[in-house]
C-alpha positions in Angstrom: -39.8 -67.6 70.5 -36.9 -65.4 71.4 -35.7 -62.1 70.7 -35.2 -61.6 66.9 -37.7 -64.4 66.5 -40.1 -62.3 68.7 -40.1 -58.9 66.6 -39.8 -60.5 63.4 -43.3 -62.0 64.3 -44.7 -58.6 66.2 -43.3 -56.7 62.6 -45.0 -59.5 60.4 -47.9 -59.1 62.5 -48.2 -55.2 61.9 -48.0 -55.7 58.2 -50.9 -57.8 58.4 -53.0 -55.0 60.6 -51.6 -52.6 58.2 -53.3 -54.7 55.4 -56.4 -55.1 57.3 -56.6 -51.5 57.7 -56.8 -51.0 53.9 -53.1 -50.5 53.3 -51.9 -52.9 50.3 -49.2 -51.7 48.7 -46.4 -51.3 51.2 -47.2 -54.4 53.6 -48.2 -56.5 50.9 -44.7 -56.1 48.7 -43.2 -56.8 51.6 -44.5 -60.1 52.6 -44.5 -61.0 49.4 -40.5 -60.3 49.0 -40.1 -62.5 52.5 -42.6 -65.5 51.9 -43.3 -65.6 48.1 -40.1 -67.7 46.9 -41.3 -70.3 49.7 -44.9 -70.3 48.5 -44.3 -70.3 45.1 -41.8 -73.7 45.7 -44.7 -75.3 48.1 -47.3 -74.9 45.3 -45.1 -75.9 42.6 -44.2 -79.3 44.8 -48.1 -80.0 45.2 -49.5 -79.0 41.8 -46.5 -79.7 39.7 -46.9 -77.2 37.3 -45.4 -73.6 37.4 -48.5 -71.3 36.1 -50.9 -73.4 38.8 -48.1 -72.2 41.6 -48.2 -68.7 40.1 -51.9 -69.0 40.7 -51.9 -70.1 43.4 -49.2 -67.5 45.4 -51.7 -64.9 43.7 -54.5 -65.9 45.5 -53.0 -66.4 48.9 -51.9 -63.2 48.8 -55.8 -62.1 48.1 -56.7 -64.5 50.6 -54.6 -63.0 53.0 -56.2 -59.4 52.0 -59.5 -60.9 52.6 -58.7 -62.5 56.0 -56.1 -60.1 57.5 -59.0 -59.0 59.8 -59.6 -61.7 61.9 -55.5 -62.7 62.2 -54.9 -63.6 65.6 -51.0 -63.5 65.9 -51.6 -65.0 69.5 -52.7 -68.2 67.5 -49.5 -68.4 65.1 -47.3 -66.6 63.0 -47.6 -64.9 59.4 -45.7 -67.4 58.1 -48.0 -70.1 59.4 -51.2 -68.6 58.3 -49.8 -68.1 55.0 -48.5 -71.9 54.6 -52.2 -72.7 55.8 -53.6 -70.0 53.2 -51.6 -71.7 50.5 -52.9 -75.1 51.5 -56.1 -73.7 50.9 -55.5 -72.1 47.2 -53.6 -74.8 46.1 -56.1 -77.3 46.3 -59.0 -74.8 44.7 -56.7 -74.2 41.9 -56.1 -77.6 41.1 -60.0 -78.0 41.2 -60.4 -74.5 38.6 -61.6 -75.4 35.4 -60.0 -72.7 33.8 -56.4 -73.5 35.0 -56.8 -76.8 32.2 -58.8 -75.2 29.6 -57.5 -77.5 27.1 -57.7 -80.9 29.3 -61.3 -82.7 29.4 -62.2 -83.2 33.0 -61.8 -87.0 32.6 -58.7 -87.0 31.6 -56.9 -84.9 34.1 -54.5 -86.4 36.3 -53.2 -85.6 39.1 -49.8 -84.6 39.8 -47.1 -87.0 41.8 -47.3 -85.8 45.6 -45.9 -86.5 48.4 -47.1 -89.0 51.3 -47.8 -85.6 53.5 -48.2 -82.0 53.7 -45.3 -82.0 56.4 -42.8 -83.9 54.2 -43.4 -80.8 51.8 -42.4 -78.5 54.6 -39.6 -80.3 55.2 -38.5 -79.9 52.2 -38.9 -75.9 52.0 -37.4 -76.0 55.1 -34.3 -77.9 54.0 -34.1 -75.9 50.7 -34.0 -72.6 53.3 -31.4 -73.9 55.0 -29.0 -74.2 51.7 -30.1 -70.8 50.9 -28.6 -69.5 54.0 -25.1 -71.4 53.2 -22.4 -69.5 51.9 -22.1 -69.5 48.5 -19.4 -71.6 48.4 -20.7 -74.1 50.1 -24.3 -74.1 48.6 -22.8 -74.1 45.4 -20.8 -77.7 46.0 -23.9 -79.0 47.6 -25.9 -78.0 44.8 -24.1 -79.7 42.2 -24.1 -82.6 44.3 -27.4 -82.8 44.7 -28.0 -82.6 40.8 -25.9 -86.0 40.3 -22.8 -85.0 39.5 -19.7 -87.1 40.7 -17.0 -84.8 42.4 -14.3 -85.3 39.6 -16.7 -83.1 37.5 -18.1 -80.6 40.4 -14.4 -80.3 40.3 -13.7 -79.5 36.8 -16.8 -77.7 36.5 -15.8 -75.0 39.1 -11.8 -75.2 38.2 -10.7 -76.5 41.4 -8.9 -78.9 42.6 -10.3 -82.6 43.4 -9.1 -82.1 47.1 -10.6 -79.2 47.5 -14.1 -80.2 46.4 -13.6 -83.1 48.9 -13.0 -81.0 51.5 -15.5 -78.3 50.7 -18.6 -80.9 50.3 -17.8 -82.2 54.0 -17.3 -78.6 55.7 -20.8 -77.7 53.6 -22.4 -81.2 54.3 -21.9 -80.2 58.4 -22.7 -76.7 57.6 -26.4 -77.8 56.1 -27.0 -80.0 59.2 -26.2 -77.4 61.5 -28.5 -75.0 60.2 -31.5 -78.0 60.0 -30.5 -78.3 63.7 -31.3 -74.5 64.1 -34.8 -74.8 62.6 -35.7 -78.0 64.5 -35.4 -80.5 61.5 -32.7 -82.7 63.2 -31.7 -83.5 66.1 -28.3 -81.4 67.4 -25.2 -82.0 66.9 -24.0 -84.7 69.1 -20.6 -83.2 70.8 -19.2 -87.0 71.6 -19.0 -87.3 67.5 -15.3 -87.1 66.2 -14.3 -84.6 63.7 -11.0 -85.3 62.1 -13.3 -87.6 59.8 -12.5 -88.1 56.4 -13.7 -85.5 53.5 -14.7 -88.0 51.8 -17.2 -89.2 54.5 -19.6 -86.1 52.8 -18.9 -87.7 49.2 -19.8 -91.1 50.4 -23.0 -90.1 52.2 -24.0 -88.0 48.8 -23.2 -91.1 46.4 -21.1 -88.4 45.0 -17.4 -90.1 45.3 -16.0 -91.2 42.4 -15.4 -95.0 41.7 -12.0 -95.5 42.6 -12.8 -92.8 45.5 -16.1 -95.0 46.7 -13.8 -98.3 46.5 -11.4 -96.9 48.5 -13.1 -95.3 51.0 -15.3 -98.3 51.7 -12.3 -100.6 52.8 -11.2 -97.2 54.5 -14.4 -97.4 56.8 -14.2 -100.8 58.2 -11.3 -100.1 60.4 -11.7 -96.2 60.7 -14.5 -95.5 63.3 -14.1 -91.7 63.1 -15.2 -91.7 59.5 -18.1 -94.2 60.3 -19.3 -92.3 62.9 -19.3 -89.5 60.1 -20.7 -91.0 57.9 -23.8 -91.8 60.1 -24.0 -88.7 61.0 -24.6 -87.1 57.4 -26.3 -89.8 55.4 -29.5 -88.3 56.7 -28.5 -85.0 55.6 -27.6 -85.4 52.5 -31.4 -88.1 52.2 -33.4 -84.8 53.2 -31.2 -82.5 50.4 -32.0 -85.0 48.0 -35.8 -85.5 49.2 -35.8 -81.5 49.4 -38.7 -79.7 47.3 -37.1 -78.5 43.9 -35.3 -75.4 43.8 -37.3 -72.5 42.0 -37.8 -68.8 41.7 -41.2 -67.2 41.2 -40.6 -65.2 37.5 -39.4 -61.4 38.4 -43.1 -60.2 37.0 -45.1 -62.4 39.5 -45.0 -60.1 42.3 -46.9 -56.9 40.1 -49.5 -59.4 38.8 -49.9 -60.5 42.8 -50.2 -56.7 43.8 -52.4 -55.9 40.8 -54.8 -59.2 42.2 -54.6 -57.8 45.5 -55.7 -54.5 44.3 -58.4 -55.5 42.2 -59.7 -57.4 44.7 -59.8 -54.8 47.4 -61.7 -52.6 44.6 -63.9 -54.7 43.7 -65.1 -55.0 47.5 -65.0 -50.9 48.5 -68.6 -50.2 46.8 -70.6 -52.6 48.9 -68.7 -51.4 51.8 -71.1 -49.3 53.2 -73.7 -51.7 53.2 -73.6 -53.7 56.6 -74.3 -57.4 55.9 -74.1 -57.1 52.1 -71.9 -59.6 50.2 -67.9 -58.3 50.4 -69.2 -55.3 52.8 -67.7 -54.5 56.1 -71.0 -55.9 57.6 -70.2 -59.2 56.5 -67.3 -61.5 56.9 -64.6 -61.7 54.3 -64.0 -65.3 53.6 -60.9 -67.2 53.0 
């Protein structure tokens, strides 16, 4: 790591002693602002249900409580451990009895998942990376990605069909070149043209209209800029539309996670001053 990337980890990595050294509040709220929306969207891709992720951000957070000890930021950074911590509470949660009270044991079923953990990440990683778009440009993409052919993305924001077009391609490049930044795709290849089409971004997102797709697909066979293009973003817009679904933790989450935390941390503090006893200093906090 460089830099920025260097003192964000070295900060994160205070918070963490901070925690360890029985401060909860201040270091917790603030980990939780950076790392809970991420969480909260990894738990509700694995579990498929949004009380279970609520759950389950809870007690990473109270995981991280108990284990903020033993962090070794030599080994990895916050975010890591807390990707790994979530791992962790995911799976118990989906094990609780309690988070199914009403569902008899042989009848549960599990939810749809992935193939792998790491297509997950990839997923948060590529939903970050829209986050950080501008506005304008997430906003196009967005709409895209929910199905919606460009005529309408066009009516829907009140402008016109060219400028959609053109928008979608500029945001399209945009979304790879931040993936390219965080390691999710190769860079961007300097010997590739780009006076390409806009349409190249509509085509690679099915998003063209028909008349538009027809078109364009003639166009293609005897325009190598726009193929070049078009290879170029196909598996950009694949990883938008594989990307984990976009959702927010509810506003009242993050209290419930700090009153958790707390409790917790209470709940340990009288058998502190017994070495070796359960919870006490003298014994190891598990995860």
């Amino acid at each position: 790591m460089a830099g920025a990337d260097e003192r964000l980890a070295r900060e994160e990595a205070d918070l963490v002693a901070r925690i360890a050294a029985g401060d909860i509040d201040v270091p917790v709220a603030e980990l939780y602002r950076r790392y809970a929306g991420r969480l909260y969207r990894y738990a509700l891709q694995i579990l498929g249900d949004a009380g279970l992720a609520e759950e389950t951000v809870q007690e990473c957070f109270v995981r991280l409580w108990r284990t903020a000890g033993p962090f070794d930021p030599r080994r990895g950074t916050v975010g890591a451990y807390l990707i790994v911590l979530a791992r962790s509470a995911a799976a118990d949660v989906r094990k609780r009895p309690s988070s199914r009270p009403l569902v008899p044991l042989e009848e549960t079923l599990v939810p749809p998942q992935r193939d792998s953990v790491e297509q997950i990440l990839t997923g948060l990683v590529v939903r970050e990376a829209v986050d950080a778009l501008s506005p304008a440009h997430r906003q196009v993409l967005l709409l895209a990605e929910a199905g919606l052919p460009q005529s309408q993305i066009a009516a829907r924001l009140g402008l016109p069909l060219g400028t959609v077009k053109t928008r979608t391609f500029h945001a399209l490049r945009a979304l790879r070149a931040a993936l390219a930044q965080r390691a999710s795709m190769p860079p961007h290849d300097p010997a590739h043209p780009e006076l390409a089409h806009p349409e190249a971004a509509g085509w690679a997102l099915g998003t063209l209209d028909g008349g538009d797709a027809g078109r364009f697909a003639a166009h293609l066979r005897s325009c190598p800029d726009c193929r070049a293009a078009v290879a170029e973003l196909i598996p950009v817009a694949g990883m938008l539309k594989a990307a984990a679904p976009a959702g927010l933790p509810p506003p009242d989450l993050q209290a419930r996670t700090l009153a958790a935390v707390r409790q917790a941390a209470a709940e340990t503090r009288p058998t502190a001053q017994r070495p070796g006893a359960p919870g006490g200093t003298g014994g190891t906090r598990g995860c």
